[in-house]
Structures are given as structure tokens and as C-alpha cells.
Backbone as CSV, one residue per row, in Angstrom:
resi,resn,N_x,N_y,N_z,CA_x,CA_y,CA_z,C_x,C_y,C_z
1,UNK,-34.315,80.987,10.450,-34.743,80.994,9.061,-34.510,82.352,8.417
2,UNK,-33.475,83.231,9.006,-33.441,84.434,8.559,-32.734,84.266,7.270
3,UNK,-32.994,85.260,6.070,-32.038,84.977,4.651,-31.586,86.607,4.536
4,UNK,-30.898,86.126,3.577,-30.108,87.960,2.605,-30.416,88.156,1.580
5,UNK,-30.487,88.965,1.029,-30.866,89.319,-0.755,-29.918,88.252,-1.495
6,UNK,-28.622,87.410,-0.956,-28.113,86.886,-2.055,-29.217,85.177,-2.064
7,UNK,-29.176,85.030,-0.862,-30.328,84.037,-0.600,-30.858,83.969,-1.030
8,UNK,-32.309,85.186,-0.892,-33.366,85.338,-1.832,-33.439,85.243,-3.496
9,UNK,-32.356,85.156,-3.637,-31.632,85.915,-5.534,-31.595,84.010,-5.679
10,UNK,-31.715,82.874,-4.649,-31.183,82.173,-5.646,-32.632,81.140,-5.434
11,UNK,-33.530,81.562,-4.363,-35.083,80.785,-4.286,-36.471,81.744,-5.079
12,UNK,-36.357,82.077,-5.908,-36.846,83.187,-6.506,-38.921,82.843,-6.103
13,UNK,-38.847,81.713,-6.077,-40.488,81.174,-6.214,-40.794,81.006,-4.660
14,UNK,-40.082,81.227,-3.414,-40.498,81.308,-2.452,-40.272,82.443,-1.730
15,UNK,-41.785,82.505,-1.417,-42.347,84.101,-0.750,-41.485,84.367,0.444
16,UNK,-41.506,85.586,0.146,-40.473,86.405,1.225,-40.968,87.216,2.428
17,UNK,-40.532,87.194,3.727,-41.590,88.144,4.267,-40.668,88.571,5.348
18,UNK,-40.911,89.828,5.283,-39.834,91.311,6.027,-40.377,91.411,7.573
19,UNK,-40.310,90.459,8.472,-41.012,90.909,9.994,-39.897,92.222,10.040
20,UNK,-40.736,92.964,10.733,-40.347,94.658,11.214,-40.452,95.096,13.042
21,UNK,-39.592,94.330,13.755,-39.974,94.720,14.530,-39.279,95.454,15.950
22,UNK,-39.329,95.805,17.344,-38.954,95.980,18.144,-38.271,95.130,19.372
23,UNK,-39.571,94.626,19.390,-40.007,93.400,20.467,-39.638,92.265,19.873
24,UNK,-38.297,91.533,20.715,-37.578,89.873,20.439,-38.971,89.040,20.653
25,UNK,-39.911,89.326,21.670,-40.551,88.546,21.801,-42.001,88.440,20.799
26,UNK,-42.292,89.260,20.044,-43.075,89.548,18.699,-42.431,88.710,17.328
27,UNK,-41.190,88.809,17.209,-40.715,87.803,16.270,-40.402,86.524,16.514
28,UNK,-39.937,86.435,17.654,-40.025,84.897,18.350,-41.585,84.430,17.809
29,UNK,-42.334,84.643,18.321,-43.664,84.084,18.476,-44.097,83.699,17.318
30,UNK,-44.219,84.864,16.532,-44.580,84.828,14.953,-43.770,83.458,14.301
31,UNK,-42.482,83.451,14.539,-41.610,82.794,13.938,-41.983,81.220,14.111
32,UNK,-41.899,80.978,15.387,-42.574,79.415,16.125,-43.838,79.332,15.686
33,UNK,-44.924,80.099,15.540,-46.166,79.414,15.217,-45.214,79.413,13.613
34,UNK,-44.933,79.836,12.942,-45.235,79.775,10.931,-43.941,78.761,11.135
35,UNK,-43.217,78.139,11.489,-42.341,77.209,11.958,-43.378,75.872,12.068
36,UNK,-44.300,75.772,12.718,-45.568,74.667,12.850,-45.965,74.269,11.010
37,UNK,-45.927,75.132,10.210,-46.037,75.016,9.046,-45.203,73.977,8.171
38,UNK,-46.056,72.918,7.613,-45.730,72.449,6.282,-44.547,73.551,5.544
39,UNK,-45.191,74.367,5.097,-44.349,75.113,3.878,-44.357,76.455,4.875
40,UNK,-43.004,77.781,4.983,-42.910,78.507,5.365,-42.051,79.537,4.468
41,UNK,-42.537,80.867,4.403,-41.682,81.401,3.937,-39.940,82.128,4.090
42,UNK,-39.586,82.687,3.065,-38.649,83.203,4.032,-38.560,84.145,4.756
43,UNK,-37.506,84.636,5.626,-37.966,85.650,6.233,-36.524,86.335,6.767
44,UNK,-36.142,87.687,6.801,-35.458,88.578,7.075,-35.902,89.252,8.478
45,UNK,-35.472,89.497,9.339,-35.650,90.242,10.704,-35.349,91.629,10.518
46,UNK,-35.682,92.497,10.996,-35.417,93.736,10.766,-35.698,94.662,12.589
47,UNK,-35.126,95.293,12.730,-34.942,96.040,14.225,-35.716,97.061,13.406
48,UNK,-36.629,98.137,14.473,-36.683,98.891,14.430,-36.127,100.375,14.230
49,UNK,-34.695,100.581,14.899,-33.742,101.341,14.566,-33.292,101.389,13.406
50,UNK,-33.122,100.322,12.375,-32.143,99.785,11.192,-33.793,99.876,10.090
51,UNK,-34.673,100.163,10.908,-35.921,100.646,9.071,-35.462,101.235,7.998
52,UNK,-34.920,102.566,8.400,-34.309,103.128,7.167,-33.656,102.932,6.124
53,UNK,-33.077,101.386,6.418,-31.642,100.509,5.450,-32.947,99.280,4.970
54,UNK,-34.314,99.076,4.955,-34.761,98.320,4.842,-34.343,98.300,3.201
55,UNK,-34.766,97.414,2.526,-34.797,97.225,0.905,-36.565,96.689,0.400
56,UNK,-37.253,97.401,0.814,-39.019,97.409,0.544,-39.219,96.628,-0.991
57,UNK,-38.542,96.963,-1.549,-38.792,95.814,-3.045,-38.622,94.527,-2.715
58,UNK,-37.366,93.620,-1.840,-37.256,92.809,-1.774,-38.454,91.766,-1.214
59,UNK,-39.341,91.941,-0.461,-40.037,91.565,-0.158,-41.456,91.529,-0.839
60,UNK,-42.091,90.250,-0.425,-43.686,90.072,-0.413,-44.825,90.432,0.036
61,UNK,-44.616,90.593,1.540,-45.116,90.861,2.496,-44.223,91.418,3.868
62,UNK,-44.572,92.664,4.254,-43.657,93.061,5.327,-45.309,93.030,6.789
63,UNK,-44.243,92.571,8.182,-45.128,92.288,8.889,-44.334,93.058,10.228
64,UNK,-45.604,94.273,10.369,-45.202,95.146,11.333,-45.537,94.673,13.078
65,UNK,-44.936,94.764,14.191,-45.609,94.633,15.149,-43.971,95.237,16.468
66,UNK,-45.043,95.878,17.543,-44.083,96.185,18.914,-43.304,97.168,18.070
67,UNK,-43.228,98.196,17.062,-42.612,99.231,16.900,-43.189,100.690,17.536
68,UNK,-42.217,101.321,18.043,-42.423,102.677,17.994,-43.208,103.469,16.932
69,UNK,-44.191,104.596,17.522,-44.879,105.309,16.643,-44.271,106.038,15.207
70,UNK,-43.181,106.566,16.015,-42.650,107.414,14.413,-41.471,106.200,13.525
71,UNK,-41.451,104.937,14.579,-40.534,104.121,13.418,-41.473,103.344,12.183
72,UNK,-42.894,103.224,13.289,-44.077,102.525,12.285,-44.741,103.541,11.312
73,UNK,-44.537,105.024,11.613,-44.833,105.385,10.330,-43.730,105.835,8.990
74,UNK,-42.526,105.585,9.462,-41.507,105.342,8.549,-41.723,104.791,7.793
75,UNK,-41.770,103.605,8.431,-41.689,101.577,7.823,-42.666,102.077,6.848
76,UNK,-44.273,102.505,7.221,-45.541,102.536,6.170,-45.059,103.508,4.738
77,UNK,-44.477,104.140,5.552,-44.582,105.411,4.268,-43.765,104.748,3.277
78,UNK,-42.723,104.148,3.647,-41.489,103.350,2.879,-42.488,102.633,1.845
79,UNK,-43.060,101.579,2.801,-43.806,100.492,2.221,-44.988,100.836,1.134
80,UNK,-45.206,102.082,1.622,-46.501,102.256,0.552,-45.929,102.779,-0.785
81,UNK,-44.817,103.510,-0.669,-44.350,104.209,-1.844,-43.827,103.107,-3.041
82,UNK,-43.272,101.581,-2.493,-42.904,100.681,-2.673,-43.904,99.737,-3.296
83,UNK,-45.543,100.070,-2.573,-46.783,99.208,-3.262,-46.790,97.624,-2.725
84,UNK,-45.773,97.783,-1.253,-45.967,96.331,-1.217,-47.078,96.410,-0.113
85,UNK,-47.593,94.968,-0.057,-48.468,94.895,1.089,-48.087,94.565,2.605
86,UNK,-48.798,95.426,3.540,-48.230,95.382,5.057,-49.481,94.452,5.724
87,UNK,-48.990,93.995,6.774,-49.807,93.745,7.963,-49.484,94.350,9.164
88,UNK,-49.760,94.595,9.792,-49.725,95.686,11.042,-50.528,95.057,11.913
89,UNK,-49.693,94.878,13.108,-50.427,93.869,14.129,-50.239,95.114,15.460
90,UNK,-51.472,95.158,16.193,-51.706,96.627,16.615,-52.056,95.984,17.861
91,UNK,-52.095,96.701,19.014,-52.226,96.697,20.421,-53.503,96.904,20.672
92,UNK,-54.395,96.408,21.225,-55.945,96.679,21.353,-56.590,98.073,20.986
93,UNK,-55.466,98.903,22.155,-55.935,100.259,22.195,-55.591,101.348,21.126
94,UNK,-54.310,100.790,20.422,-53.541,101.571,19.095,-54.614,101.842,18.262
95,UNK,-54.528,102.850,17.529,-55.660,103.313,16.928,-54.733,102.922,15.329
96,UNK,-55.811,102.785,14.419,-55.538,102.025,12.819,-54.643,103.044,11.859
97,UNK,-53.275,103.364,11.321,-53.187,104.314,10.614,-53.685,104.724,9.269
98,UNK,-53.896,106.122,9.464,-55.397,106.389,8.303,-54.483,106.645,6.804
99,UNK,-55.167,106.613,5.719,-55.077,106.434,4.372,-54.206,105.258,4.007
100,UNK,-54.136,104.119,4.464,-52.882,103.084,4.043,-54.125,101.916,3.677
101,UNK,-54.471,101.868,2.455,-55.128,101.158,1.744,-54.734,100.123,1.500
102,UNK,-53.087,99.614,1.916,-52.676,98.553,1.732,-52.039,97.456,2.964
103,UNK,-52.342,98.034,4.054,-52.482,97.921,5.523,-53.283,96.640,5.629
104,UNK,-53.212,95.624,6.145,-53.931,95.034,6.799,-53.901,94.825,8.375
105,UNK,-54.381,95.623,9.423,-54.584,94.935,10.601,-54.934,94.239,11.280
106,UNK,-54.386,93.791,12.085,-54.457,92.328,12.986,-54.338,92.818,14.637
107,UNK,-55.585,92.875,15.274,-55.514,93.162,16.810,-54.483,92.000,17.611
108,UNK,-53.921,92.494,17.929,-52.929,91.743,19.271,-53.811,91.095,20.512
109,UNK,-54.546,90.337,20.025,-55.514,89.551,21.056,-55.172,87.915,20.871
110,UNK,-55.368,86.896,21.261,-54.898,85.409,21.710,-55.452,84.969,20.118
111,UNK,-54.721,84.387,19.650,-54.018,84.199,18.189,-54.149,84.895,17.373
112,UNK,-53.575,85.655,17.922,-52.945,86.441,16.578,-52.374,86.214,15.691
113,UNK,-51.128,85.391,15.920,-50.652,84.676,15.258,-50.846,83.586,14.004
114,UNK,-52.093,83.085,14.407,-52.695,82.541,13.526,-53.012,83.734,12.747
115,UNK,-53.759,84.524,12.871,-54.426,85.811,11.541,-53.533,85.951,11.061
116,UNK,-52.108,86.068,11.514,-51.113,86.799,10.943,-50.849,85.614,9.451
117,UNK,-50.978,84.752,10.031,-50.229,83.375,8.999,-51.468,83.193,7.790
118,UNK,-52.700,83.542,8.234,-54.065,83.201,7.569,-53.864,84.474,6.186
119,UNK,-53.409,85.911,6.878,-53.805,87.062,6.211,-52.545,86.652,4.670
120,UNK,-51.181,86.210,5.598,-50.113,86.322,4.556,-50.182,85.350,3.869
121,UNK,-50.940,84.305,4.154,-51.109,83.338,3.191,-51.967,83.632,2.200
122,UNK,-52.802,84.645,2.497,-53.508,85.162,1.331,-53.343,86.185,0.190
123,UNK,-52.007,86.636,0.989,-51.152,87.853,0.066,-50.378,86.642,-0.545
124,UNK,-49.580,86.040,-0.281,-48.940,85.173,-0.861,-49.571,84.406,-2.442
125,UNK,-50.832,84.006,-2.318,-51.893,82.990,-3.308,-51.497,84.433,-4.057
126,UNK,-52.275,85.567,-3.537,-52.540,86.933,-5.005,-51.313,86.768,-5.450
127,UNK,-49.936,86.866,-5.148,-48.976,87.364,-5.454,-49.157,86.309,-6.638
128,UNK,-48.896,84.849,-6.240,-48.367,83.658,-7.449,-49.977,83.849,-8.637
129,UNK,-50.684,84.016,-8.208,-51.406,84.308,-9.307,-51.409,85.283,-10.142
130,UNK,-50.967,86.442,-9.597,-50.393,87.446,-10.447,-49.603,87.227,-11.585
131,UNK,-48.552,86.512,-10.686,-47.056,86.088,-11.573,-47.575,84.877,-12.570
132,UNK,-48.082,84.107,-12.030,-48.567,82.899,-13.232,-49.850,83.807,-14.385
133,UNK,-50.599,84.980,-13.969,-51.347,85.562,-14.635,-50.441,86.245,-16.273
134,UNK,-49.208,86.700,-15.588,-47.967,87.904,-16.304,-47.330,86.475,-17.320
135,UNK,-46.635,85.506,-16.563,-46.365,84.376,-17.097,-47.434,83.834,-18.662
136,UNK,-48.604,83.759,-18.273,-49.208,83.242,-19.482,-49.323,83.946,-20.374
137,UNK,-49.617,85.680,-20.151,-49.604,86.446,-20.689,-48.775,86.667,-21.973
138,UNK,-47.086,86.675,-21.063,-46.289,86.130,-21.779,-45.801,85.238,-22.877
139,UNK,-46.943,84.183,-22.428,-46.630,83.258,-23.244,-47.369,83.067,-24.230
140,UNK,-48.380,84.068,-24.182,-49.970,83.897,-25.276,-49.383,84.707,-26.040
141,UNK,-48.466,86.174,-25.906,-48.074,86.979,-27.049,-46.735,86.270,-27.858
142,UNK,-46.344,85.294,-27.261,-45.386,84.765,-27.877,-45.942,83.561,-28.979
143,UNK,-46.761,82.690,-28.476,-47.797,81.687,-29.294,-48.701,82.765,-30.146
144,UNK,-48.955,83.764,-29.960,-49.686,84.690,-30.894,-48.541,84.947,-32.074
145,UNK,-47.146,85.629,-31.371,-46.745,86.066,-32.725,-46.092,84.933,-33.459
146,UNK,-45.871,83.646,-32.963,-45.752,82.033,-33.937,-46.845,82.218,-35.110
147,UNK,-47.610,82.436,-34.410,-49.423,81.645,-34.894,-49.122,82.733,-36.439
148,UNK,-49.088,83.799,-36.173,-48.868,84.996,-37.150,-48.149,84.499,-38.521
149,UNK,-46.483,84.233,-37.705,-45.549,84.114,-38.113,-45.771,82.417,-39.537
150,UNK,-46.575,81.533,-38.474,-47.004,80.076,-39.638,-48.329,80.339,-40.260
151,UNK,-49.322,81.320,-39.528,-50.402,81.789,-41.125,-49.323,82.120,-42.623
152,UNK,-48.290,83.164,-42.037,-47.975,84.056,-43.220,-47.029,83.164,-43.884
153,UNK,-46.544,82.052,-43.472,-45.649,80.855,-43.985,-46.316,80.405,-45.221
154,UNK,-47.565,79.511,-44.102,-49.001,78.827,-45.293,-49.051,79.616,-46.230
155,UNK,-49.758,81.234,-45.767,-50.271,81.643,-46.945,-49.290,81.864,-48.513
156,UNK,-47.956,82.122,-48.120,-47.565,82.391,-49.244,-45.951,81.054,-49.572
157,UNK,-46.911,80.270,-49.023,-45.713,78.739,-49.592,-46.096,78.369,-51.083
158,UNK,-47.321,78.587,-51.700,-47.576,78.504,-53.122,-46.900,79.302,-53.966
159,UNK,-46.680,80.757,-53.302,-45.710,81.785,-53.970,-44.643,81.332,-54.753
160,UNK,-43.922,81.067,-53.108,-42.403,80.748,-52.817,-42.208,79.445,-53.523
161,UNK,-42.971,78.254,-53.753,-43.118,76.821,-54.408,-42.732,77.331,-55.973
162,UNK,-43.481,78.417,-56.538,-43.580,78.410,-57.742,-42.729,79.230,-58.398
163,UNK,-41.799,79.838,-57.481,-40.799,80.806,-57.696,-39.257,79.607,-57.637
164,UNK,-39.960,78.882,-56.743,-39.149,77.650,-56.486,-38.696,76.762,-57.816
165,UNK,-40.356,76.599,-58.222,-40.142,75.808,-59.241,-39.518,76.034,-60.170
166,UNK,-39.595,77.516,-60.575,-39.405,78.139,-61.952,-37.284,78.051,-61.753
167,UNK,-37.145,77.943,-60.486,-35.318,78.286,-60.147,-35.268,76.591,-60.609
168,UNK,-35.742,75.731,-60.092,-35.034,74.181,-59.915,-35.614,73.655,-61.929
169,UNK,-36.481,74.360,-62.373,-36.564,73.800,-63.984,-35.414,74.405,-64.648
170,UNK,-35.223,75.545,-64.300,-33.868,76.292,-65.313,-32.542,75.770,-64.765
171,UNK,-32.862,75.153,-63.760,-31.196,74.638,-63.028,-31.068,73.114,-64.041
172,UNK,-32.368,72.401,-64.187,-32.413,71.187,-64.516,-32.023,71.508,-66.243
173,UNK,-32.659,72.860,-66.553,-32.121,72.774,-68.184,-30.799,72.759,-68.751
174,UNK,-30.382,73.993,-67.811,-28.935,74.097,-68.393,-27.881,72.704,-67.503
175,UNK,-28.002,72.215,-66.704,-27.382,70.679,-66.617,-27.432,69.948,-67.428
176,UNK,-28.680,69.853,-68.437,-28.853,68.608,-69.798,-27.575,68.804,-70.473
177,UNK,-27.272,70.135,-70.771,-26.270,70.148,-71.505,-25.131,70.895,-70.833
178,UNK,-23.891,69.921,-70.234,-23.024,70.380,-69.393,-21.859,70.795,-70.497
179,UNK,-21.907,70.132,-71.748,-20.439,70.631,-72.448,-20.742,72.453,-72.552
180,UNK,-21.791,72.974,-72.663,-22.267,74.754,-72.737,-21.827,75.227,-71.458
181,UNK,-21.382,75.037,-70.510,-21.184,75.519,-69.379,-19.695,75.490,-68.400
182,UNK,-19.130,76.519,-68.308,-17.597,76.254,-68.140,-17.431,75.043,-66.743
183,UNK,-16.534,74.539,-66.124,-16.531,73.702,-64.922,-16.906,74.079,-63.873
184,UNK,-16.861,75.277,-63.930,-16.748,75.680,-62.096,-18.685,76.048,-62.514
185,UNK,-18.788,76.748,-63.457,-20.539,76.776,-63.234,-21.075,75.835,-63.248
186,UNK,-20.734,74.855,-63.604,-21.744,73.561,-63.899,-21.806,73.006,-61.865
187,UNK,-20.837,73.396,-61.344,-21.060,72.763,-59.887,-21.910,73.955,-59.360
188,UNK,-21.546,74.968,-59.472,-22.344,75.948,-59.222,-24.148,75.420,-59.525
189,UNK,-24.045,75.481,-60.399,-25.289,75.456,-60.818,-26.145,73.518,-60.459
190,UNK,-25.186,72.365,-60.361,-25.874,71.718,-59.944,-26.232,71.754,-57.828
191,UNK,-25.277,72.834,-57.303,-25.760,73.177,-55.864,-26.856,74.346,-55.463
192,UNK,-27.422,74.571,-56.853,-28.339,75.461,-56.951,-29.742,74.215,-57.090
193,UNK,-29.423,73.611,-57.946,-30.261,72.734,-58.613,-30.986,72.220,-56.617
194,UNK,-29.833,71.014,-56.213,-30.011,70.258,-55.293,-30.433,70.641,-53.901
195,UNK,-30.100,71.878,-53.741,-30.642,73.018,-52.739,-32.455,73.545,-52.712
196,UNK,-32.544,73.680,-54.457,-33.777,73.961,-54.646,-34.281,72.461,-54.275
197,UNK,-34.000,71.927,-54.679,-35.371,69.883,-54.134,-35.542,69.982,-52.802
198,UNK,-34.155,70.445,-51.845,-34.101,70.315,-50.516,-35.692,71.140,-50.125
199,UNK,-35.341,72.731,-50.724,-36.327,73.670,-49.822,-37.402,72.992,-50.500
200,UNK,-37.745,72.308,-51.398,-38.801,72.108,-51.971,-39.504,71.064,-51.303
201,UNK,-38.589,70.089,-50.848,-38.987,69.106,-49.735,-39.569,69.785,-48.710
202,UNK,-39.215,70.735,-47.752,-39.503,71.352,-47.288,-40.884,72.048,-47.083
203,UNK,-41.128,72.475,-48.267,-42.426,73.127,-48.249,-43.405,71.840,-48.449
204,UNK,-42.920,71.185,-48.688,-44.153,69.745,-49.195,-43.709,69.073,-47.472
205,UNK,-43.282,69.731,-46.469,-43.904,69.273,-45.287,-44.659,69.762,-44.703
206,UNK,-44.721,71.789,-45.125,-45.830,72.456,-44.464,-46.931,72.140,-45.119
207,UNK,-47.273,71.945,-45.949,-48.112,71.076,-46.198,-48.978,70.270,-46.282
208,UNK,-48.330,69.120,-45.689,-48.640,67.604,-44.894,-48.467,68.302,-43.234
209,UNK,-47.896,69.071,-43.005,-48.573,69.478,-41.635,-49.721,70.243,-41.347
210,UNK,-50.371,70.716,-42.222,-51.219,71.865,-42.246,-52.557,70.664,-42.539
211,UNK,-52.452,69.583,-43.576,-53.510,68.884,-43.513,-53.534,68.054,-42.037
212,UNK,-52.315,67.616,-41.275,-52.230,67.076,-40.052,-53.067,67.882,-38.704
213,UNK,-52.631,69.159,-38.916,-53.481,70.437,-37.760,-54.976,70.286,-38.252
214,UNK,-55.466,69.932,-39.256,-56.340,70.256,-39.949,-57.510,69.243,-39.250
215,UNK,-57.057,67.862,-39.455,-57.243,66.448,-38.787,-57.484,66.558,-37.365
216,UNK,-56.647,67.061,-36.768,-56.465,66.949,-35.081,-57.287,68.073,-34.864
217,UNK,-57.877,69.389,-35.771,-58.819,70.331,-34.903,-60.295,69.502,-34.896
218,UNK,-60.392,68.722,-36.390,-61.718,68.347,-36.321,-61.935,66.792,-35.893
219,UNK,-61.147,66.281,-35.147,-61.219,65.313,-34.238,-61.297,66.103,-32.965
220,UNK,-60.348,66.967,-32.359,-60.854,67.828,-31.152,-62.273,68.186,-30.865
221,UNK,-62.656,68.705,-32.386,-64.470,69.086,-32.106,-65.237,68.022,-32.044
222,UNK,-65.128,66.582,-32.567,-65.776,65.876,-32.305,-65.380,65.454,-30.822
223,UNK,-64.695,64.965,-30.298,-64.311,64.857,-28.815,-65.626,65.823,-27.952
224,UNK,-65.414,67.494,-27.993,-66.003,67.866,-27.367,-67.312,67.711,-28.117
225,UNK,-67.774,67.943,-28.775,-69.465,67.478,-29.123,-69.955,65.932,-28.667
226,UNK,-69.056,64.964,-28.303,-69.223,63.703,-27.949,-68.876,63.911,-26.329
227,UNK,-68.709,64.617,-26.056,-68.293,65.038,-24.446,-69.680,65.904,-23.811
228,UNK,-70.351,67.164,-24.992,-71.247,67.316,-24.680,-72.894,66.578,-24.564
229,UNK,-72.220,65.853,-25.798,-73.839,64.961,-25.609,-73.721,63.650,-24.595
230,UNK,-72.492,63.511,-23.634,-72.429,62.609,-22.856,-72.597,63.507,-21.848
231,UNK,-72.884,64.594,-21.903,-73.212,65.830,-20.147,-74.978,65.936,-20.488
232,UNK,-74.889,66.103,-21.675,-76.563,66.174,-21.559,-77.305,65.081,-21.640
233,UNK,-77.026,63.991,-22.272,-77.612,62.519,-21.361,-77.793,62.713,-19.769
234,UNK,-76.537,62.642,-19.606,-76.578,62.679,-17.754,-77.525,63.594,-16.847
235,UNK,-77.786,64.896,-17.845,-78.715,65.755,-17.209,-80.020,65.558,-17.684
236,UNK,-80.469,64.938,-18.470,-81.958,64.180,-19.024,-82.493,63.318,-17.853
């Protein structure tokens, strides 16, 4: 199940996770239990020797275990500067490395493996909630600057109507009398005319939509006031 950055570039919504290790038999293991899994992520292998070429952004979760001392504090320092989150799966007697606030350890005692799958499944949930958090975010400043954008429509469509009007009555006057007007203005002036009815149609839909929003908020409030007095029955 190993992938490459071009891999990764084309499953963007499934979590990625960087095992880091020494020991064939540390990634084997890991690999077969999260293999037992319904849903698994992806995952890149990485040797210990080859840390230095790691790419620490690419990943979700990097999962340390069976490395050498000065390759595991490489890997951390990498990883922390990077802000991603580690797990570090440690030998009974290995002592915890100090200031890595973003460390999670996991003792190397009979399932481990499981913690390991329990911990990253829980980095995994933060991560998509993050992203669906940034996502709505997104999408509330965008429905905000609409919302802006059709107040300032409403408010000044009476303006624009009556500026409207005043263009489509003077278009309608000088048409009464077409012999006053050379040929080419008179078309001119009746695509002025027929343009103005169009936008004018137009505004006589914001309008009829604005009394429509108008309808559907105060049917919404009755819904929920008929929703609440059917919760407080139930609690009487």
C-alpha cells in the first residue's frame, strides 16, 4: 500500500501516513494489523538512513518506531518545524523525548499496534474537521459577501426602476413621432426603448423574489415555533 506524492496529488481526501522506520519487522506489523481495517490510510515507507529526503508537509501523520537515536531526533526536529503530528512508539525502557508537544507515545508492549491505529485515527477525525471547519468558513464569507451584494441590489432597485423609468418614457416619446428622427436613430432609439422593458422586467423579479424569501422565512418560524411547542408538550 505504499504511494508517491504523485499518488497522493490525485486522492487528496485520504489521510496519509509517513511510517519512519528501521526495523522491516515494525512496518510489517503496523501494516497487517491497519490492513485488518475497513478503511486504511495511505502510507509511504521511509528507512531510517533516507530521513533527511523525507517531504514532512506531505503527510498527516508520521509514525516513528525501531529508529536509531540521532535518526529519531532528526525525523522530530524535521517534524516539529513542519507542525505535523508524530507518534513515537518507544521501547519500554526508552525514555520520552522532552519538549515535543506534538509527540504522541505509544509503549512497545502487546498491542501496540492497536494504540497505534486508535491514536491515528484520532489525528485523522481532528485533521477532517479542521478542513470541513476552513471549508465552511469559506463558504460563510462567500454567502456573506452574496447576502451583501442582494441587500445592496433590494435596497437601491427603486433608484435604478425610476431612473429606469424616466429612460423607457423618453424612449416611448420620441418613437410617437418617428418622421422627427433620422433612420438609423429611430432603431437606435427603439433598442434603447426595448432593452429598458427587458431590465425592467427584471427588477419586477427582485421583487416577487424578495416577497417569496419573505414567505419562506415566516413559514420557517412557524415550523420551528410548532416544533417547539411539540418538544414542550412532550416534556409536560
Amino acid at each position: 500500500m505504499a504511494t508517491d506524492n504523485k499518488e497522493r496529488g490525485r486522492t487528496l481526501k485520504q489521510p496519509f501516513a509517513l511510517i519512519i522506520s528501521d526495523d522491516p519487522q515494525f512496518s510489517q506489523a503496523l501494516l497487517a494489523r491497519w490492513q485488518q481495517e475497513r478503511s486504511a490510510p495511505e502510507f509511504t515507507l521511509v528507512h531510517g538512513d533516507l530521513s533527511g529526503e523525507i517531504d514532512a508537509q506531505s503527510c498527516d501523520v508520521a509514525i516513528l518506531g525501531g529508529l536509531r537515536a540521532e535518526a529519531a531526533n532528526f525525523v522530530l526536529r524535521a517534524l516539529e518545524m513542519a507542525g505535523k503530528p508524530v507518534i513515537l512508539v518507544c521501547e519500554e525502557s526508552q525514555e520520552e523525548p522532552a519538549s515535543q508537544c506534538s509527540v504522541r507515545v505509544v509503549r512497545k508492549r502487546q498491542g501496540w499496534e492497536n494504540i497505534v491505529l486508535l491514536v491515528a485515527a484520532e489525528i485523522f477525525r481532528g485533521e477532517e474537521l479542521l478542513a470541513r471547519s476552513e471549508r465552511s468558513e469559506e463558504a460563510n464569507k462567500e454567502l456573506t459577501s452574496e447576502a451583501k451584494l442582494g441587500r445592496y441590489m433590494l435596497a437601491e432597485r427603486h433608484a435604478l426602476n425610476n431612473a429606469l423609468t424616466s429612460v423607457l418614457g423618453n424612449a416611448e416619446l420620441l418613437l410617437l413621432d418617428p418622421q422627427k428622427l433620422p433612420p438609423e436613430a429611430y432603431s437606435q432609439i427603439e433598442t434603447i426603448r426595448n432593452m429598458s422593458v427587458r431590465m425592467h422586467e427584471i427588477l419586477q423579479r427582485f421583487s416577487s423574489l424578495e416577497k417569496e424569501l419573505k414567505i419562506m422565512d415566516q413559514q420557517a418560524q412557524k415550523d420551528i415555533a410548532g416544533k417547539r411547542a411539540v418538544a414542550a408538550g412532550g416534556l409536560s
